[in-house]
Steps between C-alpha positions, in 0.01 A plus 500: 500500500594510123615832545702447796697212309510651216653779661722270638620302229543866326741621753697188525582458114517845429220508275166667447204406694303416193743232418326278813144635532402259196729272553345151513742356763459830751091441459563180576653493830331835588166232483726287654519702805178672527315159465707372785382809699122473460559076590691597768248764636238279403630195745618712794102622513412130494743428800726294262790736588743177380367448119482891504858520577599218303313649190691822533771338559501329154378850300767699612736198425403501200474861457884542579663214276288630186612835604868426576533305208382779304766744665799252381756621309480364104 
């Protein structure tokens, strides 16, 4: 996952990938989403396909302001 936004993030500002694979925002929402992943996995197992849902719901939320805010101009 780190990778993959990093890779991301590289393309979109034009910039080399090692610019984001230590960057402390881009871990941050790459834990973001990966931790909303397992709880959501976890929960549909459980039968609590709603929470699950809701859960990833939230991570990737979160995932995509940090990482939008990080693709603003300035």
């Amino acid at each position: 996952m780190q990778v993959e936004h990093s890779w991301e993030m590289s393309l979109v500002k034009d910039t080399s990938i090692r610019t984001y694979m230590r960057n402390e925002r881009t871990l941050f929402f790459t834990l973001a989403e990966t931790l909303a992943g397992i709880g959501w996995l976890y929960c549909v197992l459980d039968g609590q396909h709603l929470i699950g849902g809701l859960i990833l719901f939230i991570g990737l939320a979160v995932e995509h302001v940090i990482q939008g805010r990080m693709l603003k101009h300035g």
